[in-house]
C-alpha positions as CSV (number, residue, x, y, z in Angstrom):
1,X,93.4,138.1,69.8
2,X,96.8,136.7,71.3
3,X,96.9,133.2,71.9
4,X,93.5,132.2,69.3
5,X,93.4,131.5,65.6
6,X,91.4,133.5,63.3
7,X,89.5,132.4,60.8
8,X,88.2,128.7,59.9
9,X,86.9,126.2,62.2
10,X,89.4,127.5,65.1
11,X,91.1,124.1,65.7
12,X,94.5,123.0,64.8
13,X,94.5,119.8,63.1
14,X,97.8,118.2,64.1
15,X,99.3,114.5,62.4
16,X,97.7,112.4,64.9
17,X,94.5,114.0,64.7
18,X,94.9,113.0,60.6
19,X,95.3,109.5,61.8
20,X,93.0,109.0,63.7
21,X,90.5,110.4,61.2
22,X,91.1,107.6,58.4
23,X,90.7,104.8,60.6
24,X,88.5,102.6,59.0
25,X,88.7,104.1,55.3
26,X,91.2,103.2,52.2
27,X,94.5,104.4,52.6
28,X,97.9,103.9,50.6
29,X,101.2,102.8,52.8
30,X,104.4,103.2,51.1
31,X,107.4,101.6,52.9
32,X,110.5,102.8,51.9
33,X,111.7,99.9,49.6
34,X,108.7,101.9,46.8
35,X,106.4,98.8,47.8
36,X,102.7,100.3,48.3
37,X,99.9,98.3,50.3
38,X,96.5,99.3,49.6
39,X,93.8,98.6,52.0
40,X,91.1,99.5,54.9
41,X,93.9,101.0,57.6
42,X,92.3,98.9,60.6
43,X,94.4,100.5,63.5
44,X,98.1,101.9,64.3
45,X,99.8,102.8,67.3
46,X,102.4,105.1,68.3
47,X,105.5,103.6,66.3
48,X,103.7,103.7,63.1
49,X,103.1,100.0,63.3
50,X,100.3,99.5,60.9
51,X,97.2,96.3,60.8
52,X,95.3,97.0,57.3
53,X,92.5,94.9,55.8
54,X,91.6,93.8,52.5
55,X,95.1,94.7,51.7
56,X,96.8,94.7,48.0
57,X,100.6,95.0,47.3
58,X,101.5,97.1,44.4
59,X,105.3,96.6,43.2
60,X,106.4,99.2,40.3
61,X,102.9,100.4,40.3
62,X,101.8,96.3,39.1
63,X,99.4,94.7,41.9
64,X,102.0,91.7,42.8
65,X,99.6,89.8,45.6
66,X,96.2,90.4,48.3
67,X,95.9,89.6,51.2
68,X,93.1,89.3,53.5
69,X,95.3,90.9,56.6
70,X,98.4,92.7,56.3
71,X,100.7,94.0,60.0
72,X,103.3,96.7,58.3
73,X,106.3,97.4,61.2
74,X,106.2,101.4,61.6
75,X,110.0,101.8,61.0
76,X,109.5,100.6,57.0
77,X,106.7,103.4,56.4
78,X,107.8,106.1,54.5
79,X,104.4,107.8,54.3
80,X,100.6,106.7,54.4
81,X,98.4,109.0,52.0
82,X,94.4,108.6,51.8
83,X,92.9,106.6,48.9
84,X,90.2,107.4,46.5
85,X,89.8,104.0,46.4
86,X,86.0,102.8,46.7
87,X,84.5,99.3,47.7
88,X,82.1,97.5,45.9
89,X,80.8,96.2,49.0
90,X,79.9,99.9,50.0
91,X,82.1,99.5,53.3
């Protein structure tokens, strides 16, 4: 059994594979000034660079302003975490 994994689907998920799987659904960015954007995660690339839609800005946990499109520079992301975060517009 050298060189397969047992148990479970078989597959390794890796980090990119993550990403790539919440394209198109709510996420949470934090940068690392504690600033979190909440929004659709439209698309990212390879240096973290970020487009989100429907995008709110959270300061100290108090929404602070929306926006309808929001471009986040990768080297400001500390993290990006799935939302439970539903639409009304059932998107």
């Amino acid at each position: 059994m050298s060189g397969t994994e047992k148990g479970g689907s078989g597959t390794t998920k890796t980090p990119a594979d993550f990403l790539k799987s919440i394209r198109g659904r709510p996420v949470v960015v934090k940068l690392n000034s504690g600033v979190d954007y909440r929004g659709i995660l439209a698309c990212l690339d390879g240096y973290m660079n970020i487009a989100m839609e429907q995008t709110e800005e959270y300061v100290n946990g108090q929404l602070k302003n929306k926006y309808g499109d929001a471009f986040i520079r990768g080297n400001n992301v500390l993290y990006i975490s799935t939302s439970k975060r539903t639409l009304a517009d059932g998107a």
